[in-house]
N, C-alpha and C positions, 0 to 999 in steps of 0.2 A: 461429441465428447465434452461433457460439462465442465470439465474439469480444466479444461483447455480452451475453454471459452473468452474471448477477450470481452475486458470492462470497457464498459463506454469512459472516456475521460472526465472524472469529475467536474474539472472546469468548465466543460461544453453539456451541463447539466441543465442550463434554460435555452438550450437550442430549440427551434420550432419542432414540432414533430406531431399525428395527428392523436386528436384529444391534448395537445400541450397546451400550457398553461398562459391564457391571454397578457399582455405587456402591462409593465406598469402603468403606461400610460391611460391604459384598459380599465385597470382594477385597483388604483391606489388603494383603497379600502383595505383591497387583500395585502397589498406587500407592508403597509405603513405596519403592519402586527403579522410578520410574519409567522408560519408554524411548518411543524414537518412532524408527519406521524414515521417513527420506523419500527418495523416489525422485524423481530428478530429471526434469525435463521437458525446457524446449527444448534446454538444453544439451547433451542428451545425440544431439541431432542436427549438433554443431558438427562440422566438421571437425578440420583440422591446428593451428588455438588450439582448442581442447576444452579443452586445460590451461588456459589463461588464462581460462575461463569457470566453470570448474570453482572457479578461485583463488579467483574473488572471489565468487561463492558462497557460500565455506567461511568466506572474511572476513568475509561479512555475516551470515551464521549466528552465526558469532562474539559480533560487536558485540550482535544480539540475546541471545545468553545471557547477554553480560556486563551487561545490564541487570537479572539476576535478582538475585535474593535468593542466595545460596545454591550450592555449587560443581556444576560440568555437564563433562560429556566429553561429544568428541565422535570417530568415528572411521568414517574414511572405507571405502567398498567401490567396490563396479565400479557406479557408474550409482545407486548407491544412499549416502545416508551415516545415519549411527546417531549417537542420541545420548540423553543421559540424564543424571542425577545426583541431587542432592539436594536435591529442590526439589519440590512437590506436582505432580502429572500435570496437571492441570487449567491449571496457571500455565505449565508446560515447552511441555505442548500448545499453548496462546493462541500463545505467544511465537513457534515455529515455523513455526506459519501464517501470519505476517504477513511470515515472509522469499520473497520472490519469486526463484521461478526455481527453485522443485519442484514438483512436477505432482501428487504422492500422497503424502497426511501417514497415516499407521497409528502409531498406538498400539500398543505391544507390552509381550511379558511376555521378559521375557532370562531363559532357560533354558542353566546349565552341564550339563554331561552329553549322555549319546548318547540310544538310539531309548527307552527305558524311561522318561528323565525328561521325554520330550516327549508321549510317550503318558499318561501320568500328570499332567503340565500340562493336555493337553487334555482329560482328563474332566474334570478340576476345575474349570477357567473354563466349560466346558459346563453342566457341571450345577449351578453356581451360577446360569445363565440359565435353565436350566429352571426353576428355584425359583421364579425372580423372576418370568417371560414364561408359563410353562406351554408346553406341547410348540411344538415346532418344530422343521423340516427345518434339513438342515445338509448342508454338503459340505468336504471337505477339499483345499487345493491347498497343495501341497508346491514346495519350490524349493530344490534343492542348490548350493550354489557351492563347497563344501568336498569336491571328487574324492573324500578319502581317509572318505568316511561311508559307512559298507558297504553302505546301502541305497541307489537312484537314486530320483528325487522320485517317480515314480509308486508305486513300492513301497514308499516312507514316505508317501505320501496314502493308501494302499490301509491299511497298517498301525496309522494313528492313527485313521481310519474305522471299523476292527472293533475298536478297542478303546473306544472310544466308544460303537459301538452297543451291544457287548456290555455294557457298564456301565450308560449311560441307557436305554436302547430308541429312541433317536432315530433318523426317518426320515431316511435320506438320497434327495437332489434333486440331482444334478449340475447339472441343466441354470438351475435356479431357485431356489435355497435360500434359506430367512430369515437363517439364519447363513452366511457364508463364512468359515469358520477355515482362517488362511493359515502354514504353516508355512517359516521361511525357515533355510534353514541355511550356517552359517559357520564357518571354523577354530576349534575350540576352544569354541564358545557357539550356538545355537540361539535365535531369536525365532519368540513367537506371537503372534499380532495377529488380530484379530475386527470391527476396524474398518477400513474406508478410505474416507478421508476426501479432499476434493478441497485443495487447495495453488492457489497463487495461479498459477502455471506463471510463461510469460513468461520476459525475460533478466533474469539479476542485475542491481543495481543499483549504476551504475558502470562496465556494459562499452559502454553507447553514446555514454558520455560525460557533460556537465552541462549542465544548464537552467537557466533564470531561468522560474520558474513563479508568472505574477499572479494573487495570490492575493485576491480579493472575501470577501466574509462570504459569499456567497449557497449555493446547493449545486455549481453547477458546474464554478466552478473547483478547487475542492479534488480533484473526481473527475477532470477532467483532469491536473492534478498528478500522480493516484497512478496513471493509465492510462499516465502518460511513464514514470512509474517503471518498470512493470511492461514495459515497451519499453526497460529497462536504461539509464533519464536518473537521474542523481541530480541533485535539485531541489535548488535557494534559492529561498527565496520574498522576493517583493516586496509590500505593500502600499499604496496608495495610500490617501490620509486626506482629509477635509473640513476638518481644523482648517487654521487657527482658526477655521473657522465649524461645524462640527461639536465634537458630545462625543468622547470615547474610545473610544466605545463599539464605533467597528467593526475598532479596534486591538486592543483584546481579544480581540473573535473572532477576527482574524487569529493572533492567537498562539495561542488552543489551536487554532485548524484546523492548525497549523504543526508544534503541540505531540501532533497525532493523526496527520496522516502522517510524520512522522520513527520514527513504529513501524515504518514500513514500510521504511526505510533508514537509514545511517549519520547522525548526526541533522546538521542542516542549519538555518542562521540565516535569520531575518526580517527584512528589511528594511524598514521603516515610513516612505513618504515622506508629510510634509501637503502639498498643493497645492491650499488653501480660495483662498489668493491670486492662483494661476496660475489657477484657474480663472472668478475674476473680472477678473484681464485679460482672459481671452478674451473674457467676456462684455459686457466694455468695449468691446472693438476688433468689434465689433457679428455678432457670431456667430450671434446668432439659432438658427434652425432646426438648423443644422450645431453649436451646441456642443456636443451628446455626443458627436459624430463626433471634433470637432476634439479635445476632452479627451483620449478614447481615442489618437489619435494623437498628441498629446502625451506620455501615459505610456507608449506605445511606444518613443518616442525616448528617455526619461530610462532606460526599463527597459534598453533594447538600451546605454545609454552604463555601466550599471550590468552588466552582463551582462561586458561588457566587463571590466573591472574585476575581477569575480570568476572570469574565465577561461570563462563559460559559451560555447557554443557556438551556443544556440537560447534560443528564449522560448517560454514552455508559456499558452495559455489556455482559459479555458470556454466558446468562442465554441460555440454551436449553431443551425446555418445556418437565420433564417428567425423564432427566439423571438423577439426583439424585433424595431423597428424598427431598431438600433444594427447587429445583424446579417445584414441583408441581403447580397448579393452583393458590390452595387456598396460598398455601406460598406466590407466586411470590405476589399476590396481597396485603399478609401481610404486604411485604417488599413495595412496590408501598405505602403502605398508609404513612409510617415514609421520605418519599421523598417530596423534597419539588421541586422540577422539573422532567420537564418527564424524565423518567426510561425506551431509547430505547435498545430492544433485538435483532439485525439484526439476529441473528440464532437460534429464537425459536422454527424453524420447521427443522431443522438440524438435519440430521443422527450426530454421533460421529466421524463415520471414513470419512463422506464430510469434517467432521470441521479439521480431521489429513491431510487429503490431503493439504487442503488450506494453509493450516499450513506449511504444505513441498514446496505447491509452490509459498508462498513469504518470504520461508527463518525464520523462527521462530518456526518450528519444533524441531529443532538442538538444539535449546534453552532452549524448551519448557520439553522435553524428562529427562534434567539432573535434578537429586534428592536435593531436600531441604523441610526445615523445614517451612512451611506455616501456618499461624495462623489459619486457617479454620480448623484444625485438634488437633488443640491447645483446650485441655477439652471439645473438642465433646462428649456428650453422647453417649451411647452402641447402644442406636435405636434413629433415629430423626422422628420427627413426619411429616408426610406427611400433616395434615391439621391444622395450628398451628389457637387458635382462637385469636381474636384484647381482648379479656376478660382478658385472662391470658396472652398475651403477655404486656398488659398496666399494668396489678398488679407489673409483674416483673418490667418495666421503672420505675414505681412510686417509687421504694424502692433504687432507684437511682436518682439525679438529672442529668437529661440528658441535659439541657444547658450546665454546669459546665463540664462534661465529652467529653462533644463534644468540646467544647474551650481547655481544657486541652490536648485531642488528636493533637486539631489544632496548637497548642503551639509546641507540641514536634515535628511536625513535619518538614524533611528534604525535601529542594528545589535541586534536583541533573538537571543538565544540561547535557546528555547524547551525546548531536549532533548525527552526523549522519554516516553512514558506506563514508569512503571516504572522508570524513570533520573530521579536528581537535575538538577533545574534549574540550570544555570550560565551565572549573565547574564555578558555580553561584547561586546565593541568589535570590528570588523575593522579592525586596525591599520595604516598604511600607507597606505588607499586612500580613496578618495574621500566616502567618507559618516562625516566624523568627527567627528561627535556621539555619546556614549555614552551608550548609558539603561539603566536596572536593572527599566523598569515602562512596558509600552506606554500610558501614560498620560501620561507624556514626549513622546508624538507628539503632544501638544493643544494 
């Protein structure tokens, strides 16, 4: 199921693997100017906007470099864009991987010159692999985009093959090789590339608009979060708090979980609501069984009035059909009625342990794993009811004003500015709107 396929973890993007990419210590040559060819994915099956997907794309590519250390170019092709600079391969590589909405990340070496200096590149990264690997099959795929190169790609694959063999004694395997060396050629400059590597694919982030995505400490939500992404939502995250009857503790997490998918996009604020108070109304106004139902549909409502506010369109959660009691059918659709925007679930056919993996491979596992005090556990009853009805869920709302409590949550609420892993932190207020209280330290929320 592709669609359910977990990403390798960007960070462990120069781990060894066969045909991977020799050490620096190997190939200074190659890392001192490093390059990454990527090719793009869904986009490239867009229609008449293809440009407009294309934009923001190159935007978000962008924003990621401008996170580095150290200056990058980048330059675009047909279905493909290049980029590079001055910056370690390893940091360029991470960074690239985590821009969604390319399909194939490769490493490459940027070669000036015609068929002599590409011939002569390629024994050279070859037989530095041989040193290191001992023999191995290899095959050559060529690709011309530049008309005016007097060879056509089957006769420069056939050419950089014999002079390879001739030099190493290396078998070639068309059909199956340990090495694929892929030679790409373009006006002016030449790349080689020995690895390809998978890319997040999916639409850029920002062409299907914006989310309000509640964000829990647990694993789920976070990987829903970055699944909207990857469906081209750019997120805000919301939190929900136990204080004052809770510690800080699950505000924290919320901010680096917040502070680890914003790698993945244009970076995006935390919203930190406490509702220890709302939550012991409910449990006044005699909830019982139905309080986690009714919580949950209460944070619907303050999210969807917050959502509002920040222009969102939807609300993103980690609901997966069936893990808990809270998620049943008849619940989820409890909680769907007190929404006033669609309520998407990208993992509601999700095993547990697909949702850990995912978790472990874009880096929010680690996060997700450490212990705190979460309002969802905050005066839960002994049993929750699996089929809560809308009869006795409205008797409990009514002995509450829930305009009044939803403003009031909105009120208390804290705007944190998390940025992004590799970007400076810059705490900030969202001015103008509705949650305006400023905090500098999600410890504020207690």
């Amino acid at each position: 199921m592709p669609a359910r396929r977990s990403v390798q973890d960007p960070r462990a993007a120069n781990a060894g693997s066969p045909g991977g990419a020799p050490g620096t210590a190997s190939l200074p040559w190659v890392w001192e100017r490093p390059c990454v060819l990527l090719k793009h994915g869904e986009v490239f099956l867009r229609g008449r906007n293809r440009a407009l997907f294309e934009e923001r794309l190159l935007a978000n590519l962008r924003t990621a470099l401008d996170r580095l250390d150290g200056r990058t170019w980048i330059r675009k092709g047909r279905s493909v864009t290049f980029v590079g600079g001055e910056v370690p391969g390893d940091v360029l590589l991470a960074a690239v991987r985590r821009v969604v909405g390319f399909g194939v990340v490769q490493p490459a070496l940027r070669i000036a010159g015609g068929q002599e200096e590409i011939e002569a590149a390629a024994a050279e990264v070859l037989g530095v692999l041989r040193a290191e690997r001992g023999r191995f099959s290899f095959a050559v795929r060529a690709k011309r985009r530049d008309r005016a190169f007097p060879l056509t790609s089957t006769q420069l694959a056939a050419a950089v093959g014999a002079r390879v063999q001739g030099e190493l004694g290396l078998p070639v395997d068309l059909s199956s090789p340990d090495v694929e060396l892929r030679v790409e050629v373009e006006r002016g400059e030449s790349y080689l590339s020995w690895r390809r590597l998978r890319g997040l694919e999916g639409l850029p982030v920002g062409t299907s608009g914006r989310a309000l995505a509640l964000l829990s400490g647990g694993y789920d939500s976070p990987v829903a979060a970055h699944r909207a992404m990857r469906r081209g939502l750019r997120c805000d995250f919301v939190h929900f708090t136990g204080a004052p009857y809770t510690d800080p503790s699950s505000a924290y997490k919320a901010y680096a979980l917040a502070r680890e998918l914003n790698a993945y996009q244009p970076a995006a604020r935390l919203h930190a609501v406490p509702m220890g108070r709302a939550q012991k109304q409910l449990a006044i106004a005699g909830a019982g069984r139905v309080q986690v139902v009714a919580q949950r549909r209460l944070m619907v409502r303050a999210a969807s009035a917050l959502a509002r506010d920040l222009g969102a369109d939807a609300l993103v959660t980690g609901d997966s059909l069936g893990q808990v009691a809270s998620q049943t059918v008849a619940n989820l659709a409890a909680v769907d009625e007190a929404a006033t925007l669609p309520v998407l679930r990208p993992l509601l056919g999700w095993e547990k342990q697909e949702i850990i993996n995912e978790a472990t491979a874009i880096g929010t596992a680690q996060i997700s794993v450490l212990p705190d005090e979460d309002c969802c556990s905050l005066l839960a009853p002994p049993r929750v009811t699996t089929k809560a009805h809308a009869g006795e869920l409205q008797r409990v709302e009514r002995r509450l004003e829930l305009d009044e409590v939803v403003e009031e949550l909105l009120a208390g609420a804290q705007c944190l500015s998390p940025g992004a892993p590799g970007a400076p932190t810059v705490e900030g207020a969202r001015s103008g709107q509705s949650t305006g209280v400023t905090s500098t330290s999600p410890a504020a929320t207690s």
